[in-house]
N, C-alpha and C positions, 0 to 999 in steps of 0.2 A: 379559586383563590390563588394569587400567584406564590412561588414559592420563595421562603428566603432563601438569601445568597449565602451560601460558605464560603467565607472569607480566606484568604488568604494566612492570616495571622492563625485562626484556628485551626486550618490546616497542618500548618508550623508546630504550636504546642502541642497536637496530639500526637504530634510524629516524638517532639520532645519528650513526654509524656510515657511514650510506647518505650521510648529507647529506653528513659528510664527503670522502668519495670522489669525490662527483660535486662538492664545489668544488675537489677536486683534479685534478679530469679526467679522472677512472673514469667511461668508458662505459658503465654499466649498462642493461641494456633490463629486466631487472625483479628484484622483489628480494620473499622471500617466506621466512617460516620454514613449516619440514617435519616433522611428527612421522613417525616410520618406529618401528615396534614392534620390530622388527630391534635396534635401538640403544638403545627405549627413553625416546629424547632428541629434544627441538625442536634442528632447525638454521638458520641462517640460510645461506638459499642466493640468489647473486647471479649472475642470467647476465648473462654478459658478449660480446661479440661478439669480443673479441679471442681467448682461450682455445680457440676453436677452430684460429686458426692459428698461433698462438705457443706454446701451452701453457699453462699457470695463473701460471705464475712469476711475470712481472710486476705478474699482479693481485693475488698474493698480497704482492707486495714493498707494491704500493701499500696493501694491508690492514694491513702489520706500520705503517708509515707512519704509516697513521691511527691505529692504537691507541695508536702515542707521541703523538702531537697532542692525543688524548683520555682522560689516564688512570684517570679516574674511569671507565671503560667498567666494569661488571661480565662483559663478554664474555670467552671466552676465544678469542685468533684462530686457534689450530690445531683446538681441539676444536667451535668455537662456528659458525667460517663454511666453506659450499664453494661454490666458483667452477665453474658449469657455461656450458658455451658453447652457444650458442644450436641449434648441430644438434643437441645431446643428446632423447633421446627424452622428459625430463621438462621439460627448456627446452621444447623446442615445444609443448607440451602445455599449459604455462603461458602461453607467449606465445599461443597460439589461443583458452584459456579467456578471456585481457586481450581480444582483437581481438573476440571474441565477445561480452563483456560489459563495456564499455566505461564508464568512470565516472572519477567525483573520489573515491573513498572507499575506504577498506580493504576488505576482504571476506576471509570466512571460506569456505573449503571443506573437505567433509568425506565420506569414503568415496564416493569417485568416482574415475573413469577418467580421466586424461590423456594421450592419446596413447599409451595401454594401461601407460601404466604408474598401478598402484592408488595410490593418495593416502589416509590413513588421516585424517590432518588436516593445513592448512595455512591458513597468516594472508598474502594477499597483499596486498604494503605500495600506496599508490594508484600509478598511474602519474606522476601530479605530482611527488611525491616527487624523482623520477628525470631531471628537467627541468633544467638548469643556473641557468634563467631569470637572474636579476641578479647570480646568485653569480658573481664572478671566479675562474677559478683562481690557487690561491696556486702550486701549483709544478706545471710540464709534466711533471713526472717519470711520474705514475700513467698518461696515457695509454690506450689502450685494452686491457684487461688479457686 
């Protein structure tokens, strides 16, 4: 089945999206769209360190959050983003592929193994991205999600 395209513009808002979060003080350790022939569909998936002992909830609060802060997003937050915690077998996978190949710049992967789990295609955003650096948080609320 051929795959769909990741456009451009969704590239853009999830990067919007990202930046968001982490001036809000979403803990993100990495953030990456996911094609899966399952669904069909690119997602934007963010692991997060908190999800694994709280649950998603919060980060999902801090996502609803962001998308009012942002309404021009063309994302949609329930079908568009998942929050995986970093024990998940494709969080680590992800985070070992970063640790492994280390950089300032986006990268593409495609039809390879993470940590057994198969990856059909995926756009991982830089690790930079995810730095808070000068940004202030505007509100403690988001937290580690």
């Amino acid at each position: 089945m051929d795959q769909a395209i990741l456009v451009i513009y969704r590239l853009a808002d999830g990067q919007k999206l990202i930046e968001q979060l982490v001036r809000d003080g979403l803990e993100i350790m990495a953030a990456f769209w996911l094609y899966t022939n399952d669904n069909e569909r690119w997602t934007l998936n963010l692991i997060c360190k908190g999800v694994d002992k709280e649950g998603p909830r919060n980060g999902y609060g801090a996502v609803i959050r962001a998308f009012d802060q942002l309404p021009d997003l063309r994302l949609d937050p329930v079908f568009d983003v998942t929050l995986l915690g970093p024990s998940q077998p494709l969080a680590r996978g992800v985070l070992a592929h970063l640790k492994r190949h280390p950089g300032e710049h986006a990268r593409r992967v495609e039809q390879t193994t993470l940590n057994g789990v198969y990856v059909e295609s995926a756009f991982l955003y830089p690790p930079e991205l995810l730095r808070p650096a000068e940004i202030a948080p505007k509100d403690a609320r988001a937290g580690a999600c």
